[in-house]
C-alpha positions in Angstrom: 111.3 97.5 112.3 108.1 95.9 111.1 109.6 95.6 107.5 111.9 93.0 108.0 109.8 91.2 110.4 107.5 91.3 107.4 109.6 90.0 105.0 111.2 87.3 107.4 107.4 85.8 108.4 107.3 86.0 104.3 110.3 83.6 104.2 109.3 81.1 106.8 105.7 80.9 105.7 107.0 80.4 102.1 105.4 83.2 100.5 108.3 84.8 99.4 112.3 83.0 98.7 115.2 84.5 100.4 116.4 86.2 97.2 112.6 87.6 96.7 112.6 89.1 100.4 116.1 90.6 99.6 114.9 92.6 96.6 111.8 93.6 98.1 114.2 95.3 101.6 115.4 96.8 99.3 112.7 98.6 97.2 111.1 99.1 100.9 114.3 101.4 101.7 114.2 102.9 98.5 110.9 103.9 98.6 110.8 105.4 102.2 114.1 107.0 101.1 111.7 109.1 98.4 109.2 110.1 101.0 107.1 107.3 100.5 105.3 105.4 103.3 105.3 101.8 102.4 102.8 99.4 104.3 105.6 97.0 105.4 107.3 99.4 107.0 103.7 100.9 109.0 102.6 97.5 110.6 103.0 94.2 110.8 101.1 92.4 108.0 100.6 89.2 110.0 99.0 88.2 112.8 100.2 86.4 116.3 99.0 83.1 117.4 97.0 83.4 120.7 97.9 80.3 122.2 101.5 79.5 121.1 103.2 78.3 124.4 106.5 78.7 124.9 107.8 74.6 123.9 110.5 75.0 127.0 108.5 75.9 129.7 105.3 74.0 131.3 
């Protein structure tokens, strides 16, 4: 679910606190539980790294 992926890049990139992500799950559910299509829930909102090795493996 791209929505929670969303909202936990939000946390670790300090954009939003835990208690702010929380509330915000929750509107997201609320709002798609109305019919409504919100954008965290179509796509992720961030963007990979290209060249982020895996730290274990050489």
């Amino acid at each position: 679910m791209p929505g929670a992926l969303n909202l936990a890049h939000n946390i670790i990139t300090g954009k939003k606190t835990v208690e702010e992500a929380c509330t915000a799950y929750g509107d997201i559910v609320k709002e798609k539980m109305n019919g409504g299509n919100p954008e965290y829930m179509q796509k992720l909102t961030f963007s990979s790294q290209e060249n982020a090795a895996d730290p274990d493996k050489i």
